[in-house]
Backbone as a printed PyTorch tensor [residue, N CA C, xyz], in Angstrom:
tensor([[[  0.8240,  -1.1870,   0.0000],
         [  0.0000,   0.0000,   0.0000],
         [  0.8700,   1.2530,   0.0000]],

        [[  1.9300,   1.2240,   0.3420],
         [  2.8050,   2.5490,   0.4380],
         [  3.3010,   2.7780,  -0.8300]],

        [[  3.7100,   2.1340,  -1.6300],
         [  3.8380,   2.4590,  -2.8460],
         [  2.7670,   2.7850,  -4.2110]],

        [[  1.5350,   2.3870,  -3.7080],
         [  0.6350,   3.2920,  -4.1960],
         [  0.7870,   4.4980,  -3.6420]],

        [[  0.2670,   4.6360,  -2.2920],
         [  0.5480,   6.0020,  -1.6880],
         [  1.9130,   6.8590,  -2.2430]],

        [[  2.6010,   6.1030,  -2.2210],
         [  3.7960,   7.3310,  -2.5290],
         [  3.3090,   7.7320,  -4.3270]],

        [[  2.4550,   7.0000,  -4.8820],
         [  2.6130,   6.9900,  -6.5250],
         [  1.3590,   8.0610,  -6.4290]],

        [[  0.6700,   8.3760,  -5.6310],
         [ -0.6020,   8.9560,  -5.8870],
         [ -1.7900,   8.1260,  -6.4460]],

        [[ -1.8940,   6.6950,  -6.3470],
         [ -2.5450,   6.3810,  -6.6150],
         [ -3.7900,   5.5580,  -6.0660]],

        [[ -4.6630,   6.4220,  -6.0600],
         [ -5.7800,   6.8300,  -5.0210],
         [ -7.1480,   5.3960,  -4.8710]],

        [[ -6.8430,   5.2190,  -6.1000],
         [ -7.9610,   4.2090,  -6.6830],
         [ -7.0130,   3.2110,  -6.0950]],

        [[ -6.1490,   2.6030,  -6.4470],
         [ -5.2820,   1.5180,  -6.1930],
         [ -5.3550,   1.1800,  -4.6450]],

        [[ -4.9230,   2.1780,  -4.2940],
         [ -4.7750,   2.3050,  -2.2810],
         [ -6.2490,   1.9690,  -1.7450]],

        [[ -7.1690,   2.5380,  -2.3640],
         [ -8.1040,   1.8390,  -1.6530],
         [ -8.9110,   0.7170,  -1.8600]],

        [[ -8.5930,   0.1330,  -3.4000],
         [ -8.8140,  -1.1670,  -3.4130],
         [ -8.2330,  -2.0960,  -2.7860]],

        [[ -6.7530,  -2.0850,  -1.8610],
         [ -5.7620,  -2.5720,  -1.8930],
         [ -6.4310,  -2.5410,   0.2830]],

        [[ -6.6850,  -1.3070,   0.5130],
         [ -7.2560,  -1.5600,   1.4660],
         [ -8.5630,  -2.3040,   1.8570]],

        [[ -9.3920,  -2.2090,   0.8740],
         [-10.7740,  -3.2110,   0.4580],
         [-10.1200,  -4.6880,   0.9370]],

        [[ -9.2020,  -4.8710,   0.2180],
         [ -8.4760,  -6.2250,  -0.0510],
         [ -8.2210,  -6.6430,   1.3160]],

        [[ -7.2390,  -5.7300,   2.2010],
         [ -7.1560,  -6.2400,   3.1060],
         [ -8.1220,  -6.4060,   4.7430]],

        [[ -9.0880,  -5.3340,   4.2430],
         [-10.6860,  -5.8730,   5.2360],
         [-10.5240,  -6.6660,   4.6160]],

        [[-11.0410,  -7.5430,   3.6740],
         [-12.0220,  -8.6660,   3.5520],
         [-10.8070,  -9.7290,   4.3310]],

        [[ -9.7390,  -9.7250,   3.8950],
         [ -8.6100, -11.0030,   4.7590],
         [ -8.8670, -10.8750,   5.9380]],

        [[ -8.8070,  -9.5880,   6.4950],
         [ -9.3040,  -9.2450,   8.2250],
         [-10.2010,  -9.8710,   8.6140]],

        [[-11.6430,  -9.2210,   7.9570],
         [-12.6630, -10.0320,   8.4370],
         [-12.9280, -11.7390,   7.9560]],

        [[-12.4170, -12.3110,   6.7970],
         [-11.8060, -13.6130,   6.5740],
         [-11.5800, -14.5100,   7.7860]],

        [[-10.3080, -13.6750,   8.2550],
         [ -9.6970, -14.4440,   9.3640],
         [-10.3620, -13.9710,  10.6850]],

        [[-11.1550, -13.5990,  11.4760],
         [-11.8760, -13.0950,  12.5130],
         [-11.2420, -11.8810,  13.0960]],

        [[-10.3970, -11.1050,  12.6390],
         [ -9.9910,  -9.9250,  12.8780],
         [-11.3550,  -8.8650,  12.8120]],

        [[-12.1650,  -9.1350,  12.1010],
         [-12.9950,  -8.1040,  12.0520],
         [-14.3840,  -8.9340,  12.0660]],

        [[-15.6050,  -8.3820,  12.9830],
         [-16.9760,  -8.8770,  12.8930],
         [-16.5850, -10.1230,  14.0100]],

        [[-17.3940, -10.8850,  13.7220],
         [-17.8010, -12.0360,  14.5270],
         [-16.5530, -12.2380,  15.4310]],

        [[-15.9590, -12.4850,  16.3950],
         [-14.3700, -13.1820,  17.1420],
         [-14.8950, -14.7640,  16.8800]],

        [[-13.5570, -14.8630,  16.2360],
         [-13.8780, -16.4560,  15.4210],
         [-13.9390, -17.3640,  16.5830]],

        [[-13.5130, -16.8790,  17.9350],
         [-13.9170, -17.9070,  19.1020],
         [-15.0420, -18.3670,  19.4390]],

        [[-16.0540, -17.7430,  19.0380],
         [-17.5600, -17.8290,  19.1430],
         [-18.2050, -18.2540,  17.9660]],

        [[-17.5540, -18.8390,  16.7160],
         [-17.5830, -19.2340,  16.1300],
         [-17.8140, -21.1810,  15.7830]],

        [[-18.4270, -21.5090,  15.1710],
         [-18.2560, -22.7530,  15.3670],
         [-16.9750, -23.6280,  14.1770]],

        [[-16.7960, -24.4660,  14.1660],
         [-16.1010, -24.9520,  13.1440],
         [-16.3380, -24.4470,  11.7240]],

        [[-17.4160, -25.0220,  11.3870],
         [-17.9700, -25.0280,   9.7900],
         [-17.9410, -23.2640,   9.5800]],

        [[-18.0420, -22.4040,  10.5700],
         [-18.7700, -21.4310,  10.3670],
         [-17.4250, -20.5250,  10.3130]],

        [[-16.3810, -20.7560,  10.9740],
         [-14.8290, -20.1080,  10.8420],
         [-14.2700, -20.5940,   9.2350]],

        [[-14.6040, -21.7120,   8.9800],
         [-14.3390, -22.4560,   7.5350],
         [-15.1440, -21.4810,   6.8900]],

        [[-16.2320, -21.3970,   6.5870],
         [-16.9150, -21.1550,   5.8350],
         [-16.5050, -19.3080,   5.6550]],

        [[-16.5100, -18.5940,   6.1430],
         [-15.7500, -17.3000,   6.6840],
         [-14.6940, -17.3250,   5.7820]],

        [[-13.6010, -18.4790,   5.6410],
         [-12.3690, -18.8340,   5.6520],
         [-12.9890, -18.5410,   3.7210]],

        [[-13.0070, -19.2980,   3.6210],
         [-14.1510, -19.8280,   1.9920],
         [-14.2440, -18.4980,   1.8720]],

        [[-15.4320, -17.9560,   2.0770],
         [-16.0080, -16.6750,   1.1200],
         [-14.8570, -15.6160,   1.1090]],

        [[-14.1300, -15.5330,   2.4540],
         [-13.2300, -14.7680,   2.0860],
         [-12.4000, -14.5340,   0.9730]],

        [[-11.1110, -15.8170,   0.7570],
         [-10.4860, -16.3230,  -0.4520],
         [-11.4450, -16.3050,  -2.1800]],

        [[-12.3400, -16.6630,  -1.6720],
         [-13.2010, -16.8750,  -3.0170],
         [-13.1890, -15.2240,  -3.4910]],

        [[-13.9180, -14.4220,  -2.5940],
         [-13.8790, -13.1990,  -2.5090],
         [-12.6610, -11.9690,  -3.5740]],

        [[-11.7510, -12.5880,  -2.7350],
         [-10.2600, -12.3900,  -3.2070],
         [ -9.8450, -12.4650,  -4.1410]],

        [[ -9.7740, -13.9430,  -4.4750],
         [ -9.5310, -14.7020,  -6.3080],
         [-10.5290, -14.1940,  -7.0590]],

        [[-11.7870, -13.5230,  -6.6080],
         [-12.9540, -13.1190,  -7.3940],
         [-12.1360, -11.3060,  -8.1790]],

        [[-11.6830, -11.0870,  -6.8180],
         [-11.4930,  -9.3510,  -7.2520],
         [ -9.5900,  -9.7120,  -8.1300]],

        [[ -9.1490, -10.1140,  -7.7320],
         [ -7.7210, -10.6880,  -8.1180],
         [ -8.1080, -11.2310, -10.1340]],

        [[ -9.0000, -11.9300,  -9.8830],
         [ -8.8940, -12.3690, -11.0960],
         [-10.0670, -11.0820, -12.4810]],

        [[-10.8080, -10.2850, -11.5500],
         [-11.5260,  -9.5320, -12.5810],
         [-10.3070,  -8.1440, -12.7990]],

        [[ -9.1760,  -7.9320, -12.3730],
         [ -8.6290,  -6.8080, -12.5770],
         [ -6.9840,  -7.1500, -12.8790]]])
């Protein structure tokens, strides 16, 4: 992200931050605390996240 930032590039930086909520909340950093979580349901989290990812990764 800093090298967008240093490039001015405004669009980039905040897709790039997009990117890294969704890994956050992915991994229980953000929303639910994956401790309260059940198995399938930290997996499944785990899933949409990545899918998520390879979704925006692969349209740009």
């Amino acid at each position: 992200m800093r090298s967008r930032r240093r490039a001015g590039d405004d669009a980039g930086l905040a897709a790039a931050r997009e990117a890294v909520g969704i890994a956050k909340r992915g991994l229980g950093e953000r929303g639910d605390p994956w401790w309260e979580l059940s198995v399938a349901e930290r997996r499944t989290r785990w899933d949409d996240a990545v899918a998520d990812l390879d979704a925006r990764e692969n349209s740009g």
